[in-house]
N, C-alpha and C positions, 0 to 999 in steps of 0.2 A: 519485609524490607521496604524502606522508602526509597521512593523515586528522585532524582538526584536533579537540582536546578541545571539545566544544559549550560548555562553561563559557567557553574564549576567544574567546565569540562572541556579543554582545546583540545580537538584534534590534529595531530600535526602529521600523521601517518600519509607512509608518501601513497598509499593507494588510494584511501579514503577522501584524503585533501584535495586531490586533486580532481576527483568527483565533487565535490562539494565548492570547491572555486569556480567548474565550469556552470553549475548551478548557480552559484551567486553572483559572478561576474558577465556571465554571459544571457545563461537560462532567465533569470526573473526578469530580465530588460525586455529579452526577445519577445516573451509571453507577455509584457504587456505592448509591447509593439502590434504584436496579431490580435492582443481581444481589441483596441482603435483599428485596425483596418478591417476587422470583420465588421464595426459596428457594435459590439459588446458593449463598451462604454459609453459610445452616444446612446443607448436605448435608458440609461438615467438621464440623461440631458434631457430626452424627449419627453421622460416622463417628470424631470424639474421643469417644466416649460422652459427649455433654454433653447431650444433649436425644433426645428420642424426637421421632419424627416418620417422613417417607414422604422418601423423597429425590425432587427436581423436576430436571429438563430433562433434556438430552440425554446420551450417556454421555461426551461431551466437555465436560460442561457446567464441570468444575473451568479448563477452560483460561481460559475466560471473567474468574473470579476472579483466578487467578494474571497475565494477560496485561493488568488494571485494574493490578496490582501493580505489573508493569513501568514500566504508564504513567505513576507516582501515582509511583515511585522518578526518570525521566527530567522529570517534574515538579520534583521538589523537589529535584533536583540544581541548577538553574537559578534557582526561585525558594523561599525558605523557605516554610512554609505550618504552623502549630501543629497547626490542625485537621486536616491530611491526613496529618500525621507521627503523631498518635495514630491515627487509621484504619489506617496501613499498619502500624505495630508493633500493634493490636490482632489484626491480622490474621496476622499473620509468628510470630504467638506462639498464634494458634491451626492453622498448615497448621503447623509444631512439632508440636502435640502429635493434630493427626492422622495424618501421616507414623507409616508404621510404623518399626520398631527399622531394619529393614536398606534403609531411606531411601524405602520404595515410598510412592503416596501418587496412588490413584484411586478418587474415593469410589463409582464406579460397579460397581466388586467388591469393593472392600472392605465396602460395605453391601448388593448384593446379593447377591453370591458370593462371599464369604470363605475364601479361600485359592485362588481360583484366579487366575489372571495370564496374562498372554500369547496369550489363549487368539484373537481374532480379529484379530490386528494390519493387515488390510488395511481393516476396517471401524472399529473401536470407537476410536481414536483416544488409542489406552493410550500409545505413545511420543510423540506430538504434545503430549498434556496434561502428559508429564513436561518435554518441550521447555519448552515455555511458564514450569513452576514453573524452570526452571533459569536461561533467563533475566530470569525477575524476581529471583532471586538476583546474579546480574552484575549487574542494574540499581541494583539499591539498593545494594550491596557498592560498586558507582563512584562511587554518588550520596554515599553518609554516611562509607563506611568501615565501618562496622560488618561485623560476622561474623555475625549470628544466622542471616538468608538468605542468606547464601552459604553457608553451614554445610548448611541444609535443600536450597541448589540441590547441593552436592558428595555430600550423601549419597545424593541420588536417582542422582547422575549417575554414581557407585561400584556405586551396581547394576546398572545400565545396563553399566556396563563389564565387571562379573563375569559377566551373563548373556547378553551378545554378542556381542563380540569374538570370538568363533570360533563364532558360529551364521552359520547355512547361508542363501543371499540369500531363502527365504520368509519368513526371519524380519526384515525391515526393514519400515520402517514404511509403512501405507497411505498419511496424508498427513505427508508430508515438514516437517518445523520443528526437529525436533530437532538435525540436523544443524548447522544454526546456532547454536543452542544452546550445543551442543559445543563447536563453535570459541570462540565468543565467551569460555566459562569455560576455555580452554584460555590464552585471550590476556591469562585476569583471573588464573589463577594458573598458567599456566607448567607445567600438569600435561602433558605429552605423553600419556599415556593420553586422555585427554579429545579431543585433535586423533584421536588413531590412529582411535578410534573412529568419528566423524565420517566419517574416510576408507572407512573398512570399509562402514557403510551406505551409504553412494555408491558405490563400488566395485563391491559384489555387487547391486546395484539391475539388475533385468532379467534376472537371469541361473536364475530359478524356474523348473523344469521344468512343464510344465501347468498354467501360472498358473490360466488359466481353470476347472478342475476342482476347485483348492483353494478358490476364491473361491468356486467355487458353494457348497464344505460351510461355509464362512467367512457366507453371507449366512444359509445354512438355521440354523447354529448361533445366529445373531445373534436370526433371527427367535423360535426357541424361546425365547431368553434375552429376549426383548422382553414375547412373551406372558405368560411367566412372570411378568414382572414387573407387566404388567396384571393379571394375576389376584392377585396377591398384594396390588394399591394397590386391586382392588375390597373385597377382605378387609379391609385396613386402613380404609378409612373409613367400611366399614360399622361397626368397633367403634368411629369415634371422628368422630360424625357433625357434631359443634360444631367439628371441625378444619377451616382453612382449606385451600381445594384449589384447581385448575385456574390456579396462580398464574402463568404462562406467557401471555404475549400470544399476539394472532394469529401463525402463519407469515407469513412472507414475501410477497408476491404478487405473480404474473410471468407474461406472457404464453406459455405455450408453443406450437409448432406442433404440426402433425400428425406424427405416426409419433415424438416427442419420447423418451416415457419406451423408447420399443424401442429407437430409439441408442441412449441412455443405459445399458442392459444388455447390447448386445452394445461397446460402447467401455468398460465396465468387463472383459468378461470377456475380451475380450484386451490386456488389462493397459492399454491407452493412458491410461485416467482416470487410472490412481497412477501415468503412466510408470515402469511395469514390464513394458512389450513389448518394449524392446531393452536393450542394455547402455548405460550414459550417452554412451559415443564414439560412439553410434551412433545417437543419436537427435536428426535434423539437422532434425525439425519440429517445431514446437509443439504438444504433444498434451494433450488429457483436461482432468482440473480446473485452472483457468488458476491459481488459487489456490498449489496443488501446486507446477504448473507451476513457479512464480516462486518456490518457497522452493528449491525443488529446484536450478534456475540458480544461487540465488542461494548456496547452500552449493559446490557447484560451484566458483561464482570463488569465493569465498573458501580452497576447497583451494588452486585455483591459486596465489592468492598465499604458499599456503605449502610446495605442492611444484609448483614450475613443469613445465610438463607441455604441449609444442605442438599432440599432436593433439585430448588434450581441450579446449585451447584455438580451436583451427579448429574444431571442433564447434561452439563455444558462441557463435562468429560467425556461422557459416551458420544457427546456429536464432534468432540474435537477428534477422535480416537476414529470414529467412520470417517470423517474427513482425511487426516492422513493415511490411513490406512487402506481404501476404497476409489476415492474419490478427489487424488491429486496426483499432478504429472511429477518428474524427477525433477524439474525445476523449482516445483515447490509453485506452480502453478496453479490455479486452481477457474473451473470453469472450463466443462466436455466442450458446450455448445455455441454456436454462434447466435444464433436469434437469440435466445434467452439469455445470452452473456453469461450461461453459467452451468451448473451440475446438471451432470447427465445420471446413467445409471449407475449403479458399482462398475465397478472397472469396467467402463467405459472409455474407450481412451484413444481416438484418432489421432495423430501429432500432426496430422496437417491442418485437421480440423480445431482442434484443439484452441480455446479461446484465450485460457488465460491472461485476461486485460491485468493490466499495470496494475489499477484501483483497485483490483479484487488480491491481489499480494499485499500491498500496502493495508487492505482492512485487516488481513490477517496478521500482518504484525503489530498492529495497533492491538485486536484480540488476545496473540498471543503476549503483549507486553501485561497486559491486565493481569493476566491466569499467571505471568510469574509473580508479579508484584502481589499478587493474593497467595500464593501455594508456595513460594520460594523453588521450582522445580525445574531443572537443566532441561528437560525436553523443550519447551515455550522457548526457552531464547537461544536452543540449539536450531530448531524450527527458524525463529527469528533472522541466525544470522545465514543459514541456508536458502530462507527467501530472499534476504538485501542481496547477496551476491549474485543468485541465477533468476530473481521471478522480478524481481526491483527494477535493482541496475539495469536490467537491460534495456527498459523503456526511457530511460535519457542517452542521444549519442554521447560522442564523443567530445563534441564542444558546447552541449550542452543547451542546442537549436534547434536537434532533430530529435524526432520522439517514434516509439513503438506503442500504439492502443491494445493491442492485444498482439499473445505472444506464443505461434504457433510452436511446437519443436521439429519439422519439416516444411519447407517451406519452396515449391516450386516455380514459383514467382509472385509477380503481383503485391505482396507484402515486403511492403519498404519504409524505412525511416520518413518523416514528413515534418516538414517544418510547423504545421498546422493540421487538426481538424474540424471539421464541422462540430462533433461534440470534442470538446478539449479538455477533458477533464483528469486527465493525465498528467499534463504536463505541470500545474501547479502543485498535486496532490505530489507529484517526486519531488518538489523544488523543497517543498515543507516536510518532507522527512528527512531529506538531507539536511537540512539545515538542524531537526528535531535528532541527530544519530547519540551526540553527545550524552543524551539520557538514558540511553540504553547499554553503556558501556560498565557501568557498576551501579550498584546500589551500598548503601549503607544501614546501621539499624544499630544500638550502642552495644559495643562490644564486637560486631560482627559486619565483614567486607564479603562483598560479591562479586566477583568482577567475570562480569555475561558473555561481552565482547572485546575481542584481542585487536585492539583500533589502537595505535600509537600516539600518544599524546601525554599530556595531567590530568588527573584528576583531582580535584579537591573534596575531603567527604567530613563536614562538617560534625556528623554525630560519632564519627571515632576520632575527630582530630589529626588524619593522619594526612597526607597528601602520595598521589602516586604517579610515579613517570613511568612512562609505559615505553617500552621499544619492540615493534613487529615484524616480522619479515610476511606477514601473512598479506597474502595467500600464497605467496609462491614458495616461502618453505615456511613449516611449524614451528619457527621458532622466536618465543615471546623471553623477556626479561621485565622486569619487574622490581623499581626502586623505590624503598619505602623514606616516606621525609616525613616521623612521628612530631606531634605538635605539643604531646606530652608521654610518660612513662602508663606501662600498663599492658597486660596481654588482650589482645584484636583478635579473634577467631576468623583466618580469612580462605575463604572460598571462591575457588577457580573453575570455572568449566573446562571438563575433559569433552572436547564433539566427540560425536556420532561417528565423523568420517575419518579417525585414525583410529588403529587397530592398535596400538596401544598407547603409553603415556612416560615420562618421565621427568622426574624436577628435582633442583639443586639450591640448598637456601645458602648464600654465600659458597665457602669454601668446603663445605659439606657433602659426604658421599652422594651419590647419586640414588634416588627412589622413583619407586616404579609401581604404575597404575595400571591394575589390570580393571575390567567392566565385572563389573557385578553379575551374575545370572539371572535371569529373567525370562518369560515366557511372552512372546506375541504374537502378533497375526502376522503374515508375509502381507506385505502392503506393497502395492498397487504397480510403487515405480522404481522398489529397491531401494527406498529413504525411509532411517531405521531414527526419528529424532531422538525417540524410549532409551536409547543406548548412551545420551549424556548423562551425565551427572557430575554433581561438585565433590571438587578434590577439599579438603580442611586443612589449612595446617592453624593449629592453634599453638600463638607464642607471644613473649612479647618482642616488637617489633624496634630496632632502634637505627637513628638515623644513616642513612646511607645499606641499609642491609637490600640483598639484590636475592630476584626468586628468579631463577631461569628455569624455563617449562619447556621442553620439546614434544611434538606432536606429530610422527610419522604422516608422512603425505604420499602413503602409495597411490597409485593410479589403481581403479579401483575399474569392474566390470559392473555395472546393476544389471542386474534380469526383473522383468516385468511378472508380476504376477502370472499365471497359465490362465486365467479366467480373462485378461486382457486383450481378446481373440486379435485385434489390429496390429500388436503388437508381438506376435508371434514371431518366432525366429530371428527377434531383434534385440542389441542392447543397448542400455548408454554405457558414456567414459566418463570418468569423474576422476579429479585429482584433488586433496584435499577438498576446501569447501564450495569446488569449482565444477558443475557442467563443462562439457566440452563440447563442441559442433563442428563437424567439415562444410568448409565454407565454400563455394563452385569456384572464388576467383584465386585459392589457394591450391587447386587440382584442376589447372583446364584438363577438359579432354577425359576424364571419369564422373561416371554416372553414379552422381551419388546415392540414389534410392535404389541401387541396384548392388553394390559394391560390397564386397563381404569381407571385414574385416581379418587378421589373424591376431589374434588377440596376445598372444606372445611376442608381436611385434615392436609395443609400443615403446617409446623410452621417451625422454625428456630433453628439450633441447631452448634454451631461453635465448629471444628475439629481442635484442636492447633498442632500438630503434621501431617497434611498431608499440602504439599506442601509449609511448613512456616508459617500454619496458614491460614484455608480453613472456608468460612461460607456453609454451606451445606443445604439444603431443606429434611426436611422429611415429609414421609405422607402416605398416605394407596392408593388401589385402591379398586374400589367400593366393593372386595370379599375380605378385611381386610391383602391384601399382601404386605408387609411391602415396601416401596422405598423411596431411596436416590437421590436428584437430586443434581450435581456438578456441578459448574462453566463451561461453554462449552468452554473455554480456557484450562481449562487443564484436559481435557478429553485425552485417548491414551498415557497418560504417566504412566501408570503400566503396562502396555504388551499388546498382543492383546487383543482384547476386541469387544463389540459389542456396539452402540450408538444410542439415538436419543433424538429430541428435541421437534419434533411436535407427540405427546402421545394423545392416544386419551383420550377425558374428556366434 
């Protein structure tokens, strides 16, 4: 099936839109308000000679800027915007003229070591941040047309080509982005160099002699290189003591366990953190930073789809298959650990500890959109829309200011919404999938419609000619209708996702009896967190379609119990509540006075009770626990948006 331009796609659904406004209307401004008062954007000024000053954040910090770019171009593809179009061109005309002559363009050697390059590629995040400016070029070059950022994405990406393409696999990147990058500007202009390359870092990925021993001179060099630069920012503001400094919010903050930061160095130094401990065919588990992880799948299939290839195919099943299965929360979470940001052991599974960052949901649905558009297969973008709802959403508030970095399912304090972090790489990476949702809601292919996600709006699908209006009542009840406006005569074989999380199914074409869908048989593993994705599949109805004809689907939305694997030992004697495609959580400011990590469900209690005045219109879980103590459970997206508070999802029952 092909992938559908998001321009052929309004979303008008009242849940969706209204995520997707606080994103555009509010989110892209705010975030670039905080990368100017961190200093993110003066660190190109300093390195265009336009301003003196200390450069601020991390030495990935340029990605930050350029990947707002991205967001702020898949914006205004969609919707025009004056104000963000002078931003994005003030800004495309200052990474212009900080890019050096021969396309390079990292202000963390440029401004503190000039002239050196390449020097710690498993740490410093030199091709990741090129990745990133490359595709904000594809993004805006789709959005306007315009050439200025494509221009600055092809020169970087021509260096790239001159100085890798036959280096040796130590030299590929610590965290993997680029590789998509690649493709992406290969499929915007047709360069085959650009695809080749791609290939090449994938390829030799794994294949470093004494990973571990390089890495070690890789961290010590880093470290010299860090001190130095402390000592030289102590220098600098001693001469210039009225200059503004420390402009970087708090880090992050996450519960770790015991013995946390030791894994965390012995899973770096044999390669598992950057999966580079085996060759890509070979690596059939999910390992190291989950972030990585899912950029690295997700350039993977996208090889695929453009040099078909079986057994790196079988690979990228069997590891999809341990990853849900193994090695993800009920959210659709993924990443045990805190220091590593990512997999722990097989069910492994702390919910206070528990990491699962924003970026590391978001690569998986970027992964899982590849593996449908290559397989045609409901599980991927059942997956899909079970991560946007509970492992996505939840990392943008409510007005679309405040952000979650990682996303425990217990949560005793200390983990709160933040306008800012020190690394912020969150809060753009949501702006630019909401903006990007439009593509994911069908696909087309001639003669045959697929429609993945139940997001209310049009669709326009050029290779059957048909157009489709869509009406959802999802998530708070299952029920979809479906208006066909044909552009010509002829029968459309079209295909609907039955999810996972209703127990059975039913649809009505026009004024026709009613039919019913039951799941197919099947055999699988009990996985991890009670999330069964193997159980979608597409409904057919093949006919021909004419204008005004209406498909109404319904999709029972029982409230549902998960249980946790037995092997899950943290997670003993606990469940989650899920309704439809929804997590649910007790939130501390919705039960003063009950101890939520203590409090024991009755599971026959719960019923349904819809809140019109909280968050737009909230459906809510009420219920007892076995000593008659009244509790509320809320949607785990929008938890942490009344103040601090206290959380959890896996309650004992």
């Amino acid at each position: 099936m092909e992938e559908l331009d998001p321009r052929n796609v309004r979303i008008t659904d009242p849940f969706w839109a209204g995520r997707r406004e606080a994103s555009s209307q509010n989110g892209i401004f705010h975030q670039w308000q905080m990368l100017e008062h961190s200093g993110c954007i003066d660190n190109f000024r300093i390195a265009a000679g336009e301003k003196e000053g200390f450069r601020e954040g991390w030495f990935f910090a340029d990605s930050d800027a350029t990947k707002w770019l991205d967001a702020a171009a898949r914006i205004e593809r969609d919707q025009h915007s004056e104000p963000l179009c002078a931003l994005m061109d003030d800004f495309i005309a200052l990474l212009g003229r900080a890019q050096e002559p021969d396309g390079y363009l990292f202000t963390y050697n440029q401004i503190h070591f000039p002239g050196q390059r390449w020097v710690n590629l498993q740490i410093e995040h030199e091709l990741y941040c090129h990745g990133h400016l490359i595709e904000a070029g594809v993004s805006h070059f789709l959005a306007t047309g315009r050439q200025e950022m494509l221009s600055i994405a092809c020169k970087a990406a021509d260096l790239l080509v001159r100085e890798f393409s036959q280096a040796e696999p130590a030299m590929t990147p610590g965290h993997e982005e680029v590789e998509i990058a690649l493709f992406r500007l290969y499929a915007a202009t047709h360069e085959d160099r650009y695809r080749e390359l791609a290939r090449h870092f994938i390829e030799v990925r794994g294949h470093t002699s004494h990973f571990g021993r390089s890495l070690a001179r890789q961290f010590i060099s880093n470290g010299q290189r860090e001190r130095l630069i402390r000592s030289q920012r102590a220098g600098y503001f001693a001469q210039h003591p009225g200059e503004q400094r420390d402009r970087l919010p708090a880090a992050n903050r996450a519960v770790k366990p015991r013995f946390s930061l030791l894994r965390f160095y012995g899973n770096s130094l044999s390669g598992r953190y950057f999966q580079q401990h085996l060759p890509v065919r070979e690596q059939l588990v999910p390992e190291g930073h989950s972030v990585r992880f899912g950029y690295l799948e997700t350039a993977e299939a996208m090889m695929l789809l453009e040099y078909e290839e079986e057994p790196l195919f079988n690979t990228m099943k069997q590891v999809w298959s341990h990853m849900v299965h193994r090695r993800m929360d009920v959210t659709g979470g993924l990443g045990a650990l805190p220091d590593r940001e990512g997999f722990g052991r097989d069910y492994e599974l702390n919910p206070e500890v528990a990491y699962n960052e924003t970026c590391a949901a978001i690569a998986s649905v970027l992964w899982n959109w590849q593996l449908a558009l290559m397989t045609n297969s409901a599980k991927f973008t059942d997956l899909m829309e079970w991560q946007l709802y509970n492992a996505v959403l939840p990392g943008m508030g409510w007005e679309g200011t405040t952000y979650l970095y990682n996303n425990p399912t217990l949560v005793r304090g200390g983990i709160e919404r933040q306008p800012w972090y020190s690394i912020p790489c969150c809060p753009s990476n949501l702006s630019r999938t909401f903006a990007d949702l439009g593509k994911y809601v069908a696909s087309g292919a001639s003669r045959h419609i697929w429609l993945h996600q139940y997001m209310g709006g049009t669709v326009t699908l050029p290779q059957t000619q048909i157009d489709l209006e869509i009406h959802s009542q999802l998530p708070w009840q299952g029920k979809v209708e479906v208006i066909f406006h044909p552009h010509r005569t002829g029968e459309v074989m079209f295909r609907f996702r039955v999810p996972s999380w209703t127990e059975s199914a039913e649809y009505r074409v026009n004024f026709n009896s009613k039919s019913y869908l039951t799941y197919p048989k099947f055999e699988y593993e009990q996985p991890l967190s009670g999330v069964y994705p193997e159980k979608s599949y597409y409904a057919i109805i093949d006919r021909e379609w004419r204008e005004g004809d209406r498909l109404r689907l319904e999709f029972p939305t029982p409230i549902q119990i998960r249980e946790p694997h037995e092997r899950a030992h943290a997670l003993r004697g606990r469940v989650a509540v899920t309704r439809g495609p929804l997590v649910y959580c007790l939130e501390s400011i919705d039960q003063p006075g009950v101890d939520l990590f203590k409090v024991r469900l009755d599971r026959s209690s719960l019923r349904e009770v819809f809140a019109p005045d909280l968050f737009g219109g909230t459906l809510l879980l009420k219920g007892q626990s076995v000593r008659g103590e009244e509790l509320t459970f809320l949607p785990y997206a929008q938890w942490g948006n009344r103040g601090k508070s206290q959380m959890n999802v896996w309650v004992k029952g």
